[in-house]
C-alpha positions in Angstrom: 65.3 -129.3 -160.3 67.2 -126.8 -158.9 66.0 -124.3 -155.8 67.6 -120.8 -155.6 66.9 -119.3 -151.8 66.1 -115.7 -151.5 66.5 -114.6 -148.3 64.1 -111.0 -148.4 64.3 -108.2 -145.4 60.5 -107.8 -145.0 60.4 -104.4 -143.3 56.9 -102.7 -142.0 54.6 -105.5 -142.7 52.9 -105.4 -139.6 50.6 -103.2 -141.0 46.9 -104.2 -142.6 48.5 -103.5 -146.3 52.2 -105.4 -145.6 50.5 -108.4 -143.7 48.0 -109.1 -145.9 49.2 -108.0 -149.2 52.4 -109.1 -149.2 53.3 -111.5 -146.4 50.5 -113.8 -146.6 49.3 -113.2 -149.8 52.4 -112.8 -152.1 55.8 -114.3 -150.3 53.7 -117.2 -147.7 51.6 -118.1 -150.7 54.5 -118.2 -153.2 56.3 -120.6 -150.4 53.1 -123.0 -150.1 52.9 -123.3 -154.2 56.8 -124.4 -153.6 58.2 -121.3 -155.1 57.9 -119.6 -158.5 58.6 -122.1 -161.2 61.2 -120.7 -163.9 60.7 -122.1 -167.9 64.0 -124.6 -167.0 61.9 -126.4 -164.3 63.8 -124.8 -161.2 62.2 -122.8 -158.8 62.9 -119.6 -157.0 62.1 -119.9 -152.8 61.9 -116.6 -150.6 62.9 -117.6 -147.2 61.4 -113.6 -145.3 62.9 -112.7 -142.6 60.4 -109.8 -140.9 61.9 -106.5 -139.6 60.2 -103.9 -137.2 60.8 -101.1 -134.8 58.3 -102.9 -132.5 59.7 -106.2 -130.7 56.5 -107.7 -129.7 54.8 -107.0 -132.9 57.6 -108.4 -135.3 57.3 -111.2 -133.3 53.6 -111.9 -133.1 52.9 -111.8 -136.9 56.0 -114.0 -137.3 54.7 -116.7 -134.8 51.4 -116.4 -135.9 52.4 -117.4 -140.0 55.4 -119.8 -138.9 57.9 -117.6 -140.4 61.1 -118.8 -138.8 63.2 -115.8 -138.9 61.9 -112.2 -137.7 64.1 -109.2 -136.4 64.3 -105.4 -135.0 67.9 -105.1 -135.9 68.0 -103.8 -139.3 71.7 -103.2 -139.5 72.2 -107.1 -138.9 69.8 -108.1 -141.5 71.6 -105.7 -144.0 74.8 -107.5 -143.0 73.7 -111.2 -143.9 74.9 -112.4 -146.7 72.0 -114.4 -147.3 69.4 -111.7 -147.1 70.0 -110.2 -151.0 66.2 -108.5 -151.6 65.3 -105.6 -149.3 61.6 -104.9 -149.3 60.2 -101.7 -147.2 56.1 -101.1 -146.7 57.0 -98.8 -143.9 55.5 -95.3 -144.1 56.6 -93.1 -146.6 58.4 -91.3 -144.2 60.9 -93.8 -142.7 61.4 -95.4 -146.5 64.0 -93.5 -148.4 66.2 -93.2 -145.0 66.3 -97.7 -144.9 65.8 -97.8 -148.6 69.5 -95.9 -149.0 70.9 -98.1 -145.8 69.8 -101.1 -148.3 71.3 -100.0 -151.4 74.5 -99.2 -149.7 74.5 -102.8 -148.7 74.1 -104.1 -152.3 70.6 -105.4 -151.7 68.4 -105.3 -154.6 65.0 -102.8 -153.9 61.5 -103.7 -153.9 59.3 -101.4 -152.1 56.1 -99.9 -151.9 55.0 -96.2 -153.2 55.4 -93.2 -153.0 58.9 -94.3 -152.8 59.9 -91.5 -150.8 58.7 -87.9 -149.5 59.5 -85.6 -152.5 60.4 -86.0 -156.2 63.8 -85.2 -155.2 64.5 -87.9 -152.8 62.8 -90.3 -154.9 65.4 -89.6 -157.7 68.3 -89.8 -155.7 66.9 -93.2 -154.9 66.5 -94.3 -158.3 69.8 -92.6 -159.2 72.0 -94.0 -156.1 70.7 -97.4 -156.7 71.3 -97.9 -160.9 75.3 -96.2 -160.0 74.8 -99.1 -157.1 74.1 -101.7 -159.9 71.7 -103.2 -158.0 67.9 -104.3 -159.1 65.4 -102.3 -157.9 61.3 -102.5 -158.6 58.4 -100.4 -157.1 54.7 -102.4 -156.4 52.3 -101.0 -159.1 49.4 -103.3 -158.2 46.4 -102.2 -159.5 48.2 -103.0 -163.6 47.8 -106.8 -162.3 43.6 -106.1 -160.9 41.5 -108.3 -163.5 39.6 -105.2 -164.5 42.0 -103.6 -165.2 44.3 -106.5 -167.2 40.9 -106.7 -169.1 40.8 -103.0 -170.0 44.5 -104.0 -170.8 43.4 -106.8 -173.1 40.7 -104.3 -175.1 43.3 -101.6 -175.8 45.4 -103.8 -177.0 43.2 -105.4 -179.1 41.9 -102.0 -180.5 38.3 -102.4 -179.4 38.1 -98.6 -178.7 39.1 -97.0 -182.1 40.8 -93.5 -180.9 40.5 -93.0 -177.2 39.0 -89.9 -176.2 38.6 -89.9 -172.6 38.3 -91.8 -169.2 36.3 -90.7 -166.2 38.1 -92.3 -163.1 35.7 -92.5 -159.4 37.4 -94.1 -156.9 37.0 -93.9 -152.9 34.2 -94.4 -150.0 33.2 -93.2 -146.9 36.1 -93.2 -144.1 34.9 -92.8 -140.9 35.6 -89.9 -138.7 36.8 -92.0 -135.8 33.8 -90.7 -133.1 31.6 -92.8 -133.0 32.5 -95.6 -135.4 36.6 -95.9 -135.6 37.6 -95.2 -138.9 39.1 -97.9 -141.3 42.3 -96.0 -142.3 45.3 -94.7 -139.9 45.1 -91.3 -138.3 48.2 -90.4 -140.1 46.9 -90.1 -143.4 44.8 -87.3 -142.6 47.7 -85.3 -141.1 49.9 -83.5 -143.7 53.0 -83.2 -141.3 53.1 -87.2 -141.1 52.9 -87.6 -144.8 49.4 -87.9 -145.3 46.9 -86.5 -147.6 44.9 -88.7 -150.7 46.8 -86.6 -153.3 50.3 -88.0 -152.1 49.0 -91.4 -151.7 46.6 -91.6 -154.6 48.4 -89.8 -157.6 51.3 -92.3 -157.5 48.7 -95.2 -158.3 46.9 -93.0 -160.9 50.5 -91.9 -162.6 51.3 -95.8 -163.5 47.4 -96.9 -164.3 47.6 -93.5 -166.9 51.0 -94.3 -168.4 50.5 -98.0 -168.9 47.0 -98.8 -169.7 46.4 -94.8 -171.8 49.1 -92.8 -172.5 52.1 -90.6 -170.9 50.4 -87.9 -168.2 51.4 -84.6 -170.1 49.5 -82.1 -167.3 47.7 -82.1 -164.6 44.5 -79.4 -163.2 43.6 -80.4 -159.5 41.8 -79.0 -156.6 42.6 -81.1 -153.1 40.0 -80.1 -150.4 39.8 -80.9 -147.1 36.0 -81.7 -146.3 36.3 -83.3 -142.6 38.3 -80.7 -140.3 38.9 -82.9 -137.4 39.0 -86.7 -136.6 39.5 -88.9 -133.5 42.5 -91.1 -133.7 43.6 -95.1 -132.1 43.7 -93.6 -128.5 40.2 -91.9 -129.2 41.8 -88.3 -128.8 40.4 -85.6 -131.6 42.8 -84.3 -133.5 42.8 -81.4 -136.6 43.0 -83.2 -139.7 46.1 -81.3 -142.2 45.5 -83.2 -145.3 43.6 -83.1 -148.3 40.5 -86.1 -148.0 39.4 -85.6 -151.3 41.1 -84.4 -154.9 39.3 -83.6 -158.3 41.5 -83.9 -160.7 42.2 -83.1 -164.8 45.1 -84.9 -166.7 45.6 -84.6 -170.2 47.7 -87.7 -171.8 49.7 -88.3 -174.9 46.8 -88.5 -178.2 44.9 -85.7 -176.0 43.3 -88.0 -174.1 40.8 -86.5 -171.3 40.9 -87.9 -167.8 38.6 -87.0 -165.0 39.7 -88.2 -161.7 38.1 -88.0 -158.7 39.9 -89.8 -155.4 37.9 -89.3 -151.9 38.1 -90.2 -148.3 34.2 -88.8 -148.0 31.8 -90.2 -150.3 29.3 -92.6 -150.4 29.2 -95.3 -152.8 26.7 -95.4 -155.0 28.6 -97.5 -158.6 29.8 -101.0 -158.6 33.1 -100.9 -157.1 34.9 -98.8 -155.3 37.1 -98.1 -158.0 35.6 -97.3 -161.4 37.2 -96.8 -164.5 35.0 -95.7 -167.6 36.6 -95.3 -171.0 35.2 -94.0 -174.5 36.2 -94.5 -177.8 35.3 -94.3 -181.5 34.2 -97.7 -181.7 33.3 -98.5 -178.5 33.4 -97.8 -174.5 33.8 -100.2 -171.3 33.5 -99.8 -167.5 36.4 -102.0 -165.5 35.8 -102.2 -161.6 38.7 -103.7 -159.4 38.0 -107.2 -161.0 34.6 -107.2 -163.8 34.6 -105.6 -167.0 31.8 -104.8 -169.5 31.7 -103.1 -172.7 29.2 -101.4 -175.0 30.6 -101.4 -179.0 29.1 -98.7 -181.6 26.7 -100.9 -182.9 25.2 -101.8 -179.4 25.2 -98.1 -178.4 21.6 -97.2 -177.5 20.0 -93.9 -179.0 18.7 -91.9 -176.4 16.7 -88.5 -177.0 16.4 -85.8 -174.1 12.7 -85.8 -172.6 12.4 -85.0 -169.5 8.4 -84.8 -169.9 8.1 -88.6 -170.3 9.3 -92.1 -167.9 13.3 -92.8 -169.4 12.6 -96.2 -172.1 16.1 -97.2 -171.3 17.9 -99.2 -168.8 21.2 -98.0 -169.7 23.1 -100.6 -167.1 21.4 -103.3 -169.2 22.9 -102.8 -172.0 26.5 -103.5 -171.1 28.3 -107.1 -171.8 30.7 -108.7 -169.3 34.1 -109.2 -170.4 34.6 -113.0 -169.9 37.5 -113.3 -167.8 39.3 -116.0 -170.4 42.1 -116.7 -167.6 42.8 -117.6 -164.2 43.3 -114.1 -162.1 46.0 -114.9 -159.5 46.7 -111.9 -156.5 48.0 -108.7 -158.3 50.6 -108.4 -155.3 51.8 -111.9 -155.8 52.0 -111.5 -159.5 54.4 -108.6 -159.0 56.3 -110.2 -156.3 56.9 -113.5 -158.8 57.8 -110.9 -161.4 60.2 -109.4 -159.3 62.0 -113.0 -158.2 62.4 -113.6 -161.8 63.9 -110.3 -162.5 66.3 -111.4 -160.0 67.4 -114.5 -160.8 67.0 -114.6 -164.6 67.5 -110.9 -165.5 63.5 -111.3 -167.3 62.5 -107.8 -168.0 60.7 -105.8 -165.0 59.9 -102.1 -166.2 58.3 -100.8 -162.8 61.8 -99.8 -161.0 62.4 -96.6 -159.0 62.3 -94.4 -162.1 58.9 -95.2 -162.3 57.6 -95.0 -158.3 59.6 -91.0 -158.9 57.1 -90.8 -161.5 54.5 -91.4 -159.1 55.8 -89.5 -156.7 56.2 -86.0 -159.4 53.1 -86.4 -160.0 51.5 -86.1 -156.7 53.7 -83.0 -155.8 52.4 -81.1 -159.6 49.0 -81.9 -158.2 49.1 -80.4 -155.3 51.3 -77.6 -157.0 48.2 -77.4 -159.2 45.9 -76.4 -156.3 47.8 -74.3 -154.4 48.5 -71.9 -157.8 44.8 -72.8 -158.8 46.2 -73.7 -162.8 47.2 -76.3 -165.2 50.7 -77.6 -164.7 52.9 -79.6 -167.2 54.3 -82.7 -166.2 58.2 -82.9 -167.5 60.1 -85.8 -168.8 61.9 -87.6 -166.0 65.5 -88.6 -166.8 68.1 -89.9 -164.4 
């Protein structure tokens, strides 16, 4: 058995998402397993070296998880040889500036979403990086949640007849910061540092749309802003710039209907904090971040409007689990061993930075959509 090394620039991961998502869950966890196993018995190894603006940061999460090698010179990272994957999780600010750095060192791409500020940068990425001839992939997480491969697993398998629509909920209750600190960074409610839940949403809605439905072919949203000001990390109030909360309309390939509603300020009152419900002809289901159940036309319950009289039903009741029929691995780490492969085996890997752009288009026709208060189409992308 042969073991190929893949030295990987980790750069930003000392935040919540990068630490636990993708350092200790995806690249430390692929290590411990001893590597990704390819069909010939031989096994890819990343050997991470961790990259930050912050010295004493870089240096604490590296100590902390035994990862030998850790860094604030990006420039010398770029340079070694042995370093041939460049992964960024920095904000979407700083990205496309190291992304291009990257690239222009022949380092193969694998980064986080949105991919870059605007549609435009995030085409010159993906266009700079296939003239490059180097790989390049964008994390699209949620395809690999165990709801959602289950929702996966029903389309395919035709359980819905014709689709006809899917009602999306996702969000909670994000504090304002007074007087209980909030659980997301100050900076995604201000629009000038990038934030806003239509920028960072929209790109996970575009590839859960595409893959799991059918091609987004317009979009009708209205963004609002319903908490004005927030306290930040230093306890210092500050006017909040972005949108907290989008209601949106896409209409898909097949003129399928989806309702989408992404917010920062309500309360959760459904199973999950992401709820996907689709109806068909034949039959409907309801996929949370990692159960699924279903309802097929002949279990359908007959209901009759009566509001005079105590409801007979108990609609939740009469919904079956999806058994799960597999072993459900992180979606992260998934990705991340897709990704190796991709690399070392040229195995197919469709998510690349064509698709993060797509992402990306569609969070800026969204907010298009609510500043002109009208449906917008979405174009075909091409490089």
């Amino acid at each position: 058995m042969a073991i190929h090394e893949i030295g990987i620039i980790m750069n930003g991961v000392t935040g919540r998402m990068g630490t636990n998502q993708h350092l200790i869950r995806s690249i430390l966890a692929i290590r411990d397993q001893g590597g990704v196993t390819l069909p010939n018995g031989d096994a890819i190894m990343p050997d991470p070296i961790l990259v930050g603006r912050q010295e004493h940061k870089v240096k604490a999460l590296a100590e902390k998880h035994g990862v030998a090698r850790w860094s604030t010179d990006l420039d010398a990272c770029l340079a070694d040889g042995h370093n041939i994957v460049y992964f960024d999780s920095q904000t979407t600010q700083l990205r496309a500036a190291s992304i291009k750095k990257a690239i222009a060192a022949g380092k193969h791409i694998y980064c986080e979403k949105p991919t870059a500020d605007s549609l435009a940068e995030s085409l010159e990425l993906a266009r700079i990086a296939r003239k490059a001839g180097v790989k390049n992939g964008v994390v699209q997480d949620k395809l690999f949640l165990p709801g959602l491969l289950k929702l996966k697993r029903l389309v395919d398998s035709g359980f819905f007849g014709r689709i006809l629509s899917v009602r999306m909920e996702f969000g909670y209750w994000v504090f304002e910061g007074d007087w209980q600190t909030g659980q997301r960074p100050s900076w995604n409610y201000r629009a000038e540092d990038g934030g806003g839940i239509i920028v960072d949403m929209f790109a996970h809605w575009r590839y859960v749309l595409d893959n799991l439905f059918g091609e987004v072919r317009s979009v009708s949203c209205l963004g609002m802003t319903h908490i004005p000001e927030r306290v930040d990390e230093q306890g210092k109030p500050y006017k909040a710039t972005a949108d907290d909360a989008a209601y949106a309309t896409f209409l898909l390939d097949g003129d399928i209907v989806v309702q989408a509603n992404s917010s920062w300020t309500v309360r959760v009152n459904r199973e999950d904090l992401l709820t996907i419900q689709v109806d068909g002809t034949e039959g409907s289901a309801v996929a949370g971040l990692r159960d699924c159940k279903v309802q097929h036309r002949v279990n359908t319950p007959k209901p009759v409007w009566n509001p005079d009289i105590p409801n007979p039903h108990k609609f939740l009741e009469q919904w079956k689990e999806v058994p799960d029929n597999q072993l459900f691995d992180n979606g992260f780490k998934v990705q991340w061993e897709l990704f190796l492969k991709h690399i070392v085996t040229d195995s197919p890997f469709p998510w690349d930075l064509l698709e993060g752009a797509k992402g990306t288009q569609l969070a800026e026709l969204g907010l298009q959509s609510w500043k002109e208060r009208r449906w917008i189409d979405v174009p075909e992308l091409t490089l």
